[in-house]
VMD Tcl script that builds the backbone (N, CA, C; Angstrom):
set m [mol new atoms 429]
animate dup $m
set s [atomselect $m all]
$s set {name element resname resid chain x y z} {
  {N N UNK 1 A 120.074 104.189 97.166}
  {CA C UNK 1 A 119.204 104.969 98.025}
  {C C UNK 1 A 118.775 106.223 97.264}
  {N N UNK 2 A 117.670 106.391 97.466}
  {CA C UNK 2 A 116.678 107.651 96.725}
  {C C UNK 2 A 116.506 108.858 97.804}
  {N N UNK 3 A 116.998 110.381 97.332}
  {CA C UNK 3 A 116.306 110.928 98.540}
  {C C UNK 3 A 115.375 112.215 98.050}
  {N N UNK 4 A 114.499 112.399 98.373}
  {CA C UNK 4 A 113.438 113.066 98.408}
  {C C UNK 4 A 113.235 114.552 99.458}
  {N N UNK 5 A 112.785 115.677 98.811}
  {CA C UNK 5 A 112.493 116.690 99.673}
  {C C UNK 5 A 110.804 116.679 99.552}
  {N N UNK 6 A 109.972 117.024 100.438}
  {CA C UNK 6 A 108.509 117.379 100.275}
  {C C UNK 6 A 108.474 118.131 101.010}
  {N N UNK 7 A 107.344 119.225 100.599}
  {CA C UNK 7 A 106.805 120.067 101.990}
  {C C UNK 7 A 105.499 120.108 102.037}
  {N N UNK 8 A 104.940 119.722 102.518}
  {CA C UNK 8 A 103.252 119.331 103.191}
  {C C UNK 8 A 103.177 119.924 104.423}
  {N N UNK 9 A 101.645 121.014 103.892}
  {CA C UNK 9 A 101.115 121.751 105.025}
  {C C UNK 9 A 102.190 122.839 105.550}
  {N N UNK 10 A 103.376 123.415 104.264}
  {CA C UNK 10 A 104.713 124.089 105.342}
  {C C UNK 10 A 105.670 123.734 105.953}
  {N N UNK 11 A 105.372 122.120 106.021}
  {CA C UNK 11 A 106.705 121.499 106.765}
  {C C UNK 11 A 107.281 120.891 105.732}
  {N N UNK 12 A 108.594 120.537 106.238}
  {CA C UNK 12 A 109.773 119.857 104.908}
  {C C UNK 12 A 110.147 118.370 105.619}
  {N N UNK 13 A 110.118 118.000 104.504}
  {CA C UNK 13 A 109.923 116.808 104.970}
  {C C UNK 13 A 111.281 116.316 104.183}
  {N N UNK 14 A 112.574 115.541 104.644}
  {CA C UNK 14 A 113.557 115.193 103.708}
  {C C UNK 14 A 113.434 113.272 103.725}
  {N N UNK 15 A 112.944 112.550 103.123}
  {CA C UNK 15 A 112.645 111.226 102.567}
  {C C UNK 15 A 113.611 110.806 101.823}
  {N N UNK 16 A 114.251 109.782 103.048}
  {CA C UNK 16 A 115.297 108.645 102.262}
  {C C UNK 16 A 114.421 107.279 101.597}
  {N N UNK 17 A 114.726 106.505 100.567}
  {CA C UNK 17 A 114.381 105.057 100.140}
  {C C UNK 17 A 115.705 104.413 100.511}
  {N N UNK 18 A 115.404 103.766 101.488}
  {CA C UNK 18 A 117.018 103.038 101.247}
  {C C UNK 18 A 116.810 101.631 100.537}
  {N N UNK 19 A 116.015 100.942 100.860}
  {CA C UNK 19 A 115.574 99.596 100.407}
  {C C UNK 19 A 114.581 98.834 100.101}
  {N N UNK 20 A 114.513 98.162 99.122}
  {CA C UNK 20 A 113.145 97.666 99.305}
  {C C UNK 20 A 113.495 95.999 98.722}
  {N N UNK 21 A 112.851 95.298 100.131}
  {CA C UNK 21 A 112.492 93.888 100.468}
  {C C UNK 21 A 111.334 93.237 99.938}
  {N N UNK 22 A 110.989 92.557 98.927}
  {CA C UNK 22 A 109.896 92.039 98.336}
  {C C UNK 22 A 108.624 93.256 98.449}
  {N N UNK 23 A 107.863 93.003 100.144}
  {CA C UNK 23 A 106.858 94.449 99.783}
  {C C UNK 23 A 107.025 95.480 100.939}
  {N N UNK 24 A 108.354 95.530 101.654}
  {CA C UNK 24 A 108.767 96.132 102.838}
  {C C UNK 24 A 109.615 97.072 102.280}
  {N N UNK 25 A 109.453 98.504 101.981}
  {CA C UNK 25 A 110.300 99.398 102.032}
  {C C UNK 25 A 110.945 100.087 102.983}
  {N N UNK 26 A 112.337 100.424 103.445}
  {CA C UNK 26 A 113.217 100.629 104.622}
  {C C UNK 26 A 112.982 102.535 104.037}
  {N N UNK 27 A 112.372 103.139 105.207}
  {CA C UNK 27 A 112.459 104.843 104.607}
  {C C UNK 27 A 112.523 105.282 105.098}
  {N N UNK 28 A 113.410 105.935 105.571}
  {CA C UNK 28 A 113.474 107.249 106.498}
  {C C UNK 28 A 113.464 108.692 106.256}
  {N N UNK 29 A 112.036 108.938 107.260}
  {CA C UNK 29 A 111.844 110.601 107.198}
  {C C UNK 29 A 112.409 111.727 108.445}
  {N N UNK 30 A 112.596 112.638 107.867}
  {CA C UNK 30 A 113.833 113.090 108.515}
  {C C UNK 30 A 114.446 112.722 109.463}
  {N N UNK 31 A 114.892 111.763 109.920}
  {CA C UNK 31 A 115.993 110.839 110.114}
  {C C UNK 31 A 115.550 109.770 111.104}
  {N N UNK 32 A 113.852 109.547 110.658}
  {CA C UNK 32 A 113.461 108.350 111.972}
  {C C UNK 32 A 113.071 107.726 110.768}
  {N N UNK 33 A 114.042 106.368 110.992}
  {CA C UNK 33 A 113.381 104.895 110.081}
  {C C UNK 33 A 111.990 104.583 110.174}
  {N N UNK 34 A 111.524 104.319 109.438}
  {CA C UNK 34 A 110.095 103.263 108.819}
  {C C UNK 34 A 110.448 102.560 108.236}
  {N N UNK 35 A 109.433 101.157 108.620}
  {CA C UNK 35 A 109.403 99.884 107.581}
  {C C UNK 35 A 107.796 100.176 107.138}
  {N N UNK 36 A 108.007 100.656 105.725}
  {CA C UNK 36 A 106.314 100.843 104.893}
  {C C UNK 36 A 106.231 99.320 104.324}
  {N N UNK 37 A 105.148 98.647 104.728}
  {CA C UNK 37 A 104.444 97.894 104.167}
  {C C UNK 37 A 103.694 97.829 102.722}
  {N N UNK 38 A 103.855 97.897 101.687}
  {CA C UNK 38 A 103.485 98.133 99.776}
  {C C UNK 38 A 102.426 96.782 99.964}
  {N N UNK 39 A 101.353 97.255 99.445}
  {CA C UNK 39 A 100.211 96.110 98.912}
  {C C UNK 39 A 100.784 95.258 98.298}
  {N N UNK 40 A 101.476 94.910 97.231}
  {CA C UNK 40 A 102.138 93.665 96.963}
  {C C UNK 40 A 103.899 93.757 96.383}
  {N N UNK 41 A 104.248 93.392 96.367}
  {CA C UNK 41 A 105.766 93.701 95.817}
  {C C UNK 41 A 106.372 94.289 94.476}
  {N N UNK 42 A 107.076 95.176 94.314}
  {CA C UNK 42 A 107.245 95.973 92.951}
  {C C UNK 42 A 107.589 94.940 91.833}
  {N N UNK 43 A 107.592 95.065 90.582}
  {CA C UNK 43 A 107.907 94.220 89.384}
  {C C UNK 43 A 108.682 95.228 88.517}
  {N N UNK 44 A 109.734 94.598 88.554}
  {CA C UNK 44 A 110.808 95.397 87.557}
  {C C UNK 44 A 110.716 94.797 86.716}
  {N N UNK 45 A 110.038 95.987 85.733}
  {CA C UNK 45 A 109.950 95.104 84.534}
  {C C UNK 45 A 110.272 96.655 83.021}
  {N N UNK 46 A 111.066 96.022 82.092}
  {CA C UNK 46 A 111.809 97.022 81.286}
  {C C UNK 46 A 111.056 97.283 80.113}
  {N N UNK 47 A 110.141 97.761 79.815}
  {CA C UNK 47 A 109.587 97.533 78.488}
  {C C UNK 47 A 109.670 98.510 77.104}
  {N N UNK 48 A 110.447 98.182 76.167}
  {CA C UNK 48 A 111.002 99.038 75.292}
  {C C UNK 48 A 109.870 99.918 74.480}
  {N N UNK 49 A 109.986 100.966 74.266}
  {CA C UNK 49 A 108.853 101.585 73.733}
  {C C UNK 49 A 108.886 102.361 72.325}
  {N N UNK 50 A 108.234 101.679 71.354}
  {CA C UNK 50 A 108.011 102.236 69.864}
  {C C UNK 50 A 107.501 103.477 69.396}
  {N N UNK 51 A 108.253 104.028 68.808}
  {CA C UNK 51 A 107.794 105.419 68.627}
  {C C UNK 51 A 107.985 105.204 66.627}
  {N N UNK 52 A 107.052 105.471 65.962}
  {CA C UNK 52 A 106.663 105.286 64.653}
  {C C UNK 52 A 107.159 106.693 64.054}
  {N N UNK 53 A 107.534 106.498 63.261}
  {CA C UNK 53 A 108.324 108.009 62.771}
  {C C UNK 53 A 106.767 108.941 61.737}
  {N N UNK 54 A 107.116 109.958 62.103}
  {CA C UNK 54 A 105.822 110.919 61.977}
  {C C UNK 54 A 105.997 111.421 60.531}
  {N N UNK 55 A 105.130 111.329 59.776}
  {CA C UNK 55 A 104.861 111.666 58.495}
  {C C UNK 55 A 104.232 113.010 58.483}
  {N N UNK 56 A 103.147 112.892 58.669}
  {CA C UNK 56 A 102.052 114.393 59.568}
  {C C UNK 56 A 102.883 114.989 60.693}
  {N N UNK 57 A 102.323 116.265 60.758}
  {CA C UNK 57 A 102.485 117.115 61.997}
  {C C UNK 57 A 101.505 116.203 62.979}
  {N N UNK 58 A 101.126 114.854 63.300}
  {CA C UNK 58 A 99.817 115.114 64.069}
  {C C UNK 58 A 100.475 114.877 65.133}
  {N N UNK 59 A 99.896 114.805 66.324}
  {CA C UNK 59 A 100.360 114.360 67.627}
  {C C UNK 59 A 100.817 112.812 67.321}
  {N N UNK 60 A 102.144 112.880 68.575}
  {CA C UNK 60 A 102.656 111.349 67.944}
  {C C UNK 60 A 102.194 110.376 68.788}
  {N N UNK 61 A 102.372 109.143 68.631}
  {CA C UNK 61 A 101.288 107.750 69.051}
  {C C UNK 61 A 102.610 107.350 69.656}
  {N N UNK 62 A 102.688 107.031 71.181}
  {CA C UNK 62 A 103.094 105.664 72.134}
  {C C UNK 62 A 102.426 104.615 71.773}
  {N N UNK 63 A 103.696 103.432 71.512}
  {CA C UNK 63 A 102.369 102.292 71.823}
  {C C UNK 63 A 104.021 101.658 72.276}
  {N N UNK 64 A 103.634 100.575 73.722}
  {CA C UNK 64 A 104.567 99.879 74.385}
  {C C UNK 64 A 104.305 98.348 73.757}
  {N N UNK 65 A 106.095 98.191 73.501}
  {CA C UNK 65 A 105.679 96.749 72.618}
  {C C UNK 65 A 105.896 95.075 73.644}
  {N N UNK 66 A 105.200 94.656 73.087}
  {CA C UNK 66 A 105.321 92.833 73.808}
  {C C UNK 66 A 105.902 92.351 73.026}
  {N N UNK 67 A 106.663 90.867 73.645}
  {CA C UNK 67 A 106.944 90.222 72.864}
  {C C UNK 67 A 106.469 89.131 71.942}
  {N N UNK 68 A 106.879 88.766 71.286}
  {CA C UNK 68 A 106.413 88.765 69.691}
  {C C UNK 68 A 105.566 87.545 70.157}
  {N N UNK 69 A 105.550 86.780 71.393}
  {CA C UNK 69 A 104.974 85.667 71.094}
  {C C UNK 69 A 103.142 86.054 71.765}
  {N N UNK 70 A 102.403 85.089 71.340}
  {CA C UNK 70 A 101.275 85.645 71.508}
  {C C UNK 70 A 100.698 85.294 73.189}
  {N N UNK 71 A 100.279 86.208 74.170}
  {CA C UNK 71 A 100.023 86.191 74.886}
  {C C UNK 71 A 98.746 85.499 75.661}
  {N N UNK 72 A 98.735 85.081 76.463}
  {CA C UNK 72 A 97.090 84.476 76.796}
  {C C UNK 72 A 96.166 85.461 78.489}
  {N N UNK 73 A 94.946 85.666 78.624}
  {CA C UNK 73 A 95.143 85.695 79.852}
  {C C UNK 73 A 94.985 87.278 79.976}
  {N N UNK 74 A 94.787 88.085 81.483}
  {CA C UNK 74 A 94.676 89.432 81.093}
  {C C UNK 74 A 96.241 90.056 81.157}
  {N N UNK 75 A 95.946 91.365 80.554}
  {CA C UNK 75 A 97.087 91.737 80.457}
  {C C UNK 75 A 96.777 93.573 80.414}
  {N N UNK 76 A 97.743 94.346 81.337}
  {CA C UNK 76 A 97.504 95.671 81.692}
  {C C UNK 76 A 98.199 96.732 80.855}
  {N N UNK 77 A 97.603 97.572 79.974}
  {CA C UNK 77 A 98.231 98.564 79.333}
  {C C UNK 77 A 98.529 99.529 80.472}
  {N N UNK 78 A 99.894 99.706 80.043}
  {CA C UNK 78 A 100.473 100.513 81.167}
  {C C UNK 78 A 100.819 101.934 80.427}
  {N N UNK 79 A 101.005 103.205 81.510}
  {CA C UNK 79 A 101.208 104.622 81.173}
  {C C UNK 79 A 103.055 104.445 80.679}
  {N N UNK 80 A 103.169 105.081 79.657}
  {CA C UNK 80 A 104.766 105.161 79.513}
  {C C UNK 80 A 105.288 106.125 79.934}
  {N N UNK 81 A 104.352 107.079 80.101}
  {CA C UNK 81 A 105.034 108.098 80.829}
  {C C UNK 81 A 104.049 108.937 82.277}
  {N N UNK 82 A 104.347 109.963 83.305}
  {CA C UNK 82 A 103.319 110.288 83.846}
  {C C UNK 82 A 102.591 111.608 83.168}
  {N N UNK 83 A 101.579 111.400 83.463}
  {CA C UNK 83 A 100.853 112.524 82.815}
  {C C UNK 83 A 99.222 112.325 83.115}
  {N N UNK 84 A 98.734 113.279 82.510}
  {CA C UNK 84 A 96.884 113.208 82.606}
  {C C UNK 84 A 96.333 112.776 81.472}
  {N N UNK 85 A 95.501 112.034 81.789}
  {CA C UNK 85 A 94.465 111.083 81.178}
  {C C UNK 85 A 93.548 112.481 80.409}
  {N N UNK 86 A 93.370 112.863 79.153}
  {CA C UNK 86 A 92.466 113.719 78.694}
  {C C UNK 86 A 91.439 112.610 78.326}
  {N N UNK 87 A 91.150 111.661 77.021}
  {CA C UNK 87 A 90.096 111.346 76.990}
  {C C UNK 87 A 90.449 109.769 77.106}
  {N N UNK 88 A 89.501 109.143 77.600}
  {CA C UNK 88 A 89.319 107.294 77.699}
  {C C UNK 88 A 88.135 107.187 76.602}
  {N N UNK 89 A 88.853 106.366 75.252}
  {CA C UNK 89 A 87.678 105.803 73.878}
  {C C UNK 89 A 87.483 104.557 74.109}
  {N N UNK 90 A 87.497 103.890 74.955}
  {CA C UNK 90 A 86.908 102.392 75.236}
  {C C UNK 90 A 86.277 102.416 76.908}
  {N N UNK 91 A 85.606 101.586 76.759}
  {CA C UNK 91 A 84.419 101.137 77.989}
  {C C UNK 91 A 84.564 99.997 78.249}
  {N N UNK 92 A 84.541 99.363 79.182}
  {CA C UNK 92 A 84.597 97.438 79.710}
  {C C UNK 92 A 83.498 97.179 78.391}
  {N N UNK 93 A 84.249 95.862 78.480}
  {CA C UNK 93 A 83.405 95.133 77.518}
  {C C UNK 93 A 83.202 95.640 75.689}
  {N N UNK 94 A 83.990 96.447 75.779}
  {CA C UNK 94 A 84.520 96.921 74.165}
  {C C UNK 94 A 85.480 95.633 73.579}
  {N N UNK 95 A 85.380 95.648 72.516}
  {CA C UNK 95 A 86.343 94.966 71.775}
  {C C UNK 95 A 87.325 95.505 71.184}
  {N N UNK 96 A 88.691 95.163 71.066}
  {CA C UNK 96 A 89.879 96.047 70.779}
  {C C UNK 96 A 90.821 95.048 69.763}
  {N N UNK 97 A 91.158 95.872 68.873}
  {CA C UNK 97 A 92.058 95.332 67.945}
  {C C UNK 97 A 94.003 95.665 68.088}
  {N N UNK 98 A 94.897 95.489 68.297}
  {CA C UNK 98 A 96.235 95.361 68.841}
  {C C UNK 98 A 96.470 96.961 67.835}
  {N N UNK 99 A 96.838 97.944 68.355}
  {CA C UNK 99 A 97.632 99.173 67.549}
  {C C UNK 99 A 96.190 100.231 67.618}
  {N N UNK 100 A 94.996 99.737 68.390}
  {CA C UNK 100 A 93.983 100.467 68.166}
  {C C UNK 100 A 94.328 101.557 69.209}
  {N N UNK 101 A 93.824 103.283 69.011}
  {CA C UNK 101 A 93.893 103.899 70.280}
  {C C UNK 101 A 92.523 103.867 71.598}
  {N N UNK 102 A 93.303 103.144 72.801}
  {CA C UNK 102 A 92.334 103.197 73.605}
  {C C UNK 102 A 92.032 104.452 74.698}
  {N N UNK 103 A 93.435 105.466 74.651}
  {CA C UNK 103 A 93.152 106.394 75.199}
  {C C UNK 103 A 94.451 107.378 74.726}
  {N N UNK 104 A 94.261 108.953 75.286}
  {CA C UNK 104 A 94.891 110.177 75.120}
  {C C UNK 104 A 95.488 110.437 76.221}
  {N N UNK 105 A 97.108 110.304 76.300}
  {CA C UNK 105 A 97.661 110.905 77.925}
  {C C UNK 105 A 98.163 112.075 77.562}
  {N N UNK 106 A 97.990 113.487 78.470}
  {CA C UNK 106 A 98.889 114.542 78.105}
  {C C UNK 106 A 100.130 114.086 79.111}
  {N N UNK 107 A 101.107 113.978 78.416}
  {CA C UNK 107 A 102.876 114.224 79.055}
  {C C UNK 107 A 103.923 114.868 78.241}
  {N N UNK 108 A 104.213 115.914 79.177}
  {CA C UNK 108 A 104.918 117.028 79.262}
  {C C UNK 108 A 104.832 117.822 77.647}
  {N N UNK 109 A 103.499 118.604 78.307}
  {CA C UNK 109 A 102.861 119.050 77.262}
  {C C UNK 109 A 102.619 118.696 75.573}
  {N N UNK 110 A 102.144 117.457 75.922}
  {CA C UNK 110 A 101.785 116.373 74.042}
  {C C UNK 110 A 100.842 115.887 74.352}
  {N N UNK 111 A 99.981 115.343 74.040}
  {CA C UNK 111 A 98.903 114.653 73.623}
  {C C UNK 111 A 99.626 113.272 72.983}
  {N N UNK 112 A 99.723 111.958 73.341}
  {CA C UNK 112 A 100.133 110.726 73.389}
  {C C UNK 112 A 98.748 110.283 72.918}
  {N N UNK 113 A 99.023 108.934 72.359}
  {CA C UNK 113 A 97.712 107.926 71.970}
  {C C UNK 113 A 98.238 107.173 72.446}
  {N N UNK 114 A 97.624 105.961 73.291}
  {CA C UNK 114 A 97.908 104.851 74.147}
  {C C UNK 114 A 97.117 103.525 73.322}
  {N N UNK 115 A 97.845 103.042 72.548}
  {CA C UNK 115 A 97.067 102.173 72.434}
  {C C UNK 115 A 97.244 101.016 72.577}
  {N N UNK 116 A 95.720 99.988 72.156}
  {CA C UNK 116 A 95.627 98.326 72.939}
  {C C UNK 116 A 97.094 97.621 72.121}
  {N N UNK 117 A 97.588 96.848 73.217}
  {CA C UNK 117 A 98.843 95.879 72.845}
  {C C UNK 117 A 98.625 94.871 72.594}
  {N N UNK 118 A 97.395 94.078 72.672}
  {CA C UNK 118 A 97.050 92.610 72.107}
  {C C UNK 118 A 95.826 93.439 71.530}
  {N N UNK 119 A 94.780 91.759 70.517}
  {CA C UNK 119 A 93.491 92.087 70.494}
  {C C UNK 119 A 92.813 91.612 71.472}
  {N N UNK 120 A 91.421 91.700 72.031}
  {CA C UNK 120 A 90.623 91.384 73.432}
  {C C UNK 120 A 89.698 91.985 73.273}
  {N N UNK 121 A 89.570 91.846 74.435}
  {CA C UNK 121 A 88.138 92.697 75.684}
  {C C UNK 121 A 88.208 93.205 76.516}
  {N N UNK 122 A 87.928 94.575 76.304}
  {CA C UNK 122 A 88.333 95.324 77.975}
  {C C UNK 122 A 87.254 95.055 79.355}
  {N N UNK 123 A 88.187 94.477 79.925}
  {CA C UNK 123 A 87.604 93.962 81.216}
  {C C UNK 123 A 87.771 94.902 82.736}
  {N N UNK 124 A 88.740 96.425 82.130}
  {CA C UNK 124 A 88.366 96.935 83.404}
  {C C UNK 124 A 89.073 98.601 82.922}
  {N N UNK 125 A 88.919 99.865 83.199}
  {CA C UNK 125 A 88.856 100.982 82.615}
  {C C UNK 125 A 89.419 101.534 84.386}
  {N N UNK 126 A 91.090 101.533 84.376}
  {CA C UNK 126 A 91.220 101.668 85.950}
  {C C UNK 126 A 91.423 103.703 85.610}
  {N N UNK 127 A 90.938 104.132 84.659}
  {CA C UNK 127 A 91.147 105.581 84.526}
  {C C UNK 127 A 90.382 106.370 84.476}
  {N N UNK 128 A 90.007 107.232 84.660}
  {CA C UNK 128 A 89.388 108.407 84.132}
  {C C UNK 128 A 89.614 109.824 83.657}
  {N N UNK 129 A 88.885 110.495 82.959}
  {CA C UNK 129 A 89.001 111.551 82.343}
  {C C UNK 129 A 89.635 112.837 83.323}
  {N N UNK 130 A 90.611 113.112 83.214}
  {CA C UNK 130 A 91.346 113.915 84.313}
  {C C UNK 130 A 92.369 113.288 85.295}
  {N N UNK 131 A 92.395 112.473 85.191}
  {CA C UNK 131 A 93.340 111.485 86.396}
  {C C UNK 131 A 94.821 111.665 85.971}
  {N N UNK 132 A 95.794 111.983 86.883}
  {CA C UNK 132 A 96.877 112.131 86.983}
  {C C UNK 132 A 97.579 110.482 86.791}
  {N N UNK 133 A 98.089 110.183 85.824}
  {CA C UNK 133 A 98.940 108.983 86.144}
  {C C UNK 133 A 100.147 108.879 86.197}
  {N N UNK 134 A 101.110 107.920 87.401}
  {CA C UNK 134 A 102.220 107.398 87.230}
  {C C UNK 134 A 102.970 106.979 85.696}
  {N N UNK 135 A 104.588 106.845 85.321}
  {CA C UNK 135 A 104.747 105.839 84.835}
  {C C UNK 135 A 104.225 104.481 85.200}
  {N N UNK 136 A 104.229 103.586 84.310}
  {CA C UNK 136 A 103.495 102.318 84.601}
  {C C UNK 136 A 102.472 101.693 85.202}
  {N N UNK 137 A 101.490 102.597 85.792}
  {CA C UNK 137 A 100.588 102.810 85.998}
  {C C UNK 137 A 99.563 101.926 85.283}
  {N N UNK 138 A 98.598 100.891 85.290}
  {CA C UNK 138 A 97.861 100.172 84.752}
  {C C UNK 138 A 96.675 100.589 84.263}
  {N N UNK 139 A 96.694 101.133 83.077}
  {CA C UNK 139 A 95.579 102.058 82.593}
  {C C UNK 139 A 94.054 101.623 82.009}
  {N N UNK 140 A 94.223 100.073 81.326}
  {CA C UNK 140 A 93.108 99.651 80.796}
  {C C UNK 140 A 93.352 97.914 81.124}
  {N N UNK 141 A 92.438 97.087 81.091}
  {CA C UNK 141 A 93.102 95.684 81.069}
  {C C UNK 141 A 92.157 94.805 80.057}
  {N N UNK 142 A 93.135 94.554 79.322}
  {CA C UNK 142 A 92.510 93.798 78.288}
  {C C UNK 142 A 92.686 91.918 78.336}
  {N N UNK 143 A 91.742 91.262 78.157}
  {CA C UNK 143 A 91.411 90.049 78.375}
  {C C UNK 143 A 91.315 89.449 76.737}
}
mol reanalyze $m
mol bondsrecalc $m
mol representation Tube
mol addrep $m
């Protein structure tokens, strides 16, 4: 169980997670249960993340790795960490090469390079310039 303080509008709000059922989360706010309904069900999924050892002072490059076998089909570059989207360098329908940078996240004060994890086609740009993102968060989708 997860618990949470918020205060919205002045009021405090204390938010339990106690459970979560495929896409039914059990939550209680200050102490009256809800069953929240989630658009589709969470995916726990662990993905180890490469960090390339820095030669230069420059800002250092995220890139989240797949496994080695080759993938088919679309597939979503995800945020590794939360932070803001400064610039998006690809547009739908760009072509992308695997290690290329497709975008800049600031988290906790760095400048990150996000880049494409297969080669493809970007088939959808779910970000924009300023946007606050989650971890894992689905940032570009490459086809």
């Amino acid at each position: 169980m997860k618990e949470y303080k918020y205060k919205i509008n002045g009021n405090l709000y204390n938010v339990a997670v106690k459970d979560i059922e495929e896409n039914i989360a059990h939550v209680e706010v200050n102490g009256t249960p809800y069953r929240v309904e989630m658009e589709k069900a969470p995916k726990v999924i662990i993905k180890p993340v490469a960090r390339p050892a820095a030669t230069t002072p420059a800002a250092p490059t995220v890139s989240v790795s797949k496994p080695s076998t080759p993938s088919t089909g679309k597939s979503g570059v995800k945020s590794p960490l939360p932070g803001v989207i400064l610039d998006v360098k690809v547009k739908v329908g760009d072509q992308v090469k695997r290690g290329q940078t497709i975008l800049i996240l600031e988290a906790m004060k760095m400048e990150n390079n996000i880049n494409a994890d297969k080669d493809g086609k970007i088939t959808a740009v779910n970000v924009n310039k300023g946007d606050s993102v989650l971890e894992g968060t689905d940032l570009v989708i490459i086809e």
